[in-house]
Wavefront OBJ file of the C-alpha trace (Angstrom):
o trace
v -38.203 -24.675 -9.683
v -39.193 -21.303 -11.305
v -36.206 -18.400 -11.037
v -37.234 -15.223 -12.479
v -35.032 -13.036 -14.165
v -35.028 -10.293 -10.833
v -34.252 -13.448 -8.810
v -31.551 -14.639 -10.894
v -29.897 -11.013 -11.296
v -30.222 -10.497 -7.655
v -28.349 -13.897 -6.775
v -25.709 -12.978 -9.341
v -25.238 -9.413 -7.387
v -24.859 -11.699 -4.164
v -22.040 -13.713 -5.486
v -20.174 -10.982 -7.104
v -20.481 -8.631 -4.120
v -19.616 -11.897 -1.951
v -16.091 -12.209 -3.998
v -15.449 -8.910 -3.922
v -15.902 -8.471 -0.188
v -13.669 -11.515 0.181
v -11.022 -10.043 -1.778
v -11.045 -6.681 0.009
v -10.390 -8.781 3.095
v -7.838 -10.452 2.254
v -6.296 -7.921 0.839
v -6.228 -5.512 3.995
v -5.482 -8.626 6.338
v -2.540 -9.256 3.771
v -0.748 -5.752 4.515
v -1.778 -5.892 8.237
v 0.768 -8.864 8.178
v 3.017 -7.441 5.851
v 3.281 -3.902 8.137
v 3.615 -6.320 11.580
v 6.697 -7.802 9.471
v 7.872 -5.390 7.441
v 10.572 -3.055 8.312
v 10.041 0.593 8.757
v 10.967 3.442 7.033
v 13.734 5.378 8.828
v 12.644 8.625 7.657
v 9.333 7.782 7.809
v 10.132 7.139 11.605
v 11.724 10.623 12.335
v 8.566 12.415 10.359
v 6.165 10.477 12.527
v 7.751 11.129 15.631
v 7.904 15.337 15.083
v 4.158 14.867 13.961
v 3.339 13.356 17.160
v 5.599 15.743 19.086
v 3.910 18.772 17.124
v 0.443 17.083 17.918
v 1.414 17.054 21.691
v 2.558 20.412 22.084
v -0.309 21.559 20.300
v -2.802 20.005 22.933
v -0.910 21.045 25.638
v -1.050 24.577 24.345
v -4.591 24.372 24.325
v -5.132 22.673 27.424
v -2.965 25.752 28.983
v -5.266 28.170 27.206
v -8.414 26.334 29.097
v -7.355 26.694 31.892
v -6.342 30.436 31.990
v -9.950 30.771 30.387
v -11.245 28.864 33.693
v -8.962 31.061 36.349
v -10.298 34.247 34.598
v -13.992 33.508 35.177
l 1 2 3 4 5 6 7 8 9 10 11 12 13 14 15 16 17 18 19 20 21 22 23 24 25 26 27 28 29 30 31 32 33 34 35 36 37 38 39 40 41 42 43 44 45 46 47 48 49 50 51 52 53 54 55 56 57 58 59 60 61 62 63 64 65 66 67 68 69 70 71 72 73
């Protein structure tokens, strides 16, 4: 069996990029179970929460401003 050179280089890509999407895998499944077992951060807790309590505001705000935009037309 005859492999040419473009053959052979192409089936070495495949193998390489084959490892390398393996390792990328296991390496986010790896902290997806690390982060469902980890502990958290307390600080990291308190920022998250005012982020989220910020983000809420913020769309209520705007939903407020649509519709006093929609009673004034």
């Amino acid at each position: 069996m005859y492999l040419d050179p473009g053959f052979a280089s192409m089936l070495i890509q495949i193998i390489i990029a084959a490892f390398a999407v393996c390792g990328a895998y296991l390496f986010v499944f790896k902290n997806k179970v690390k982060s469902l077992f980890g502990r958290k951060n307390p600080e990291n807790a308190e920022q998250e929460a005012a982020a989220e309590a910020e983000a809420k505001a913020k769309v209520a705000a705007l939903k407020a401003a649509v519709r006093k935009e929609e009673e004034d037309k």
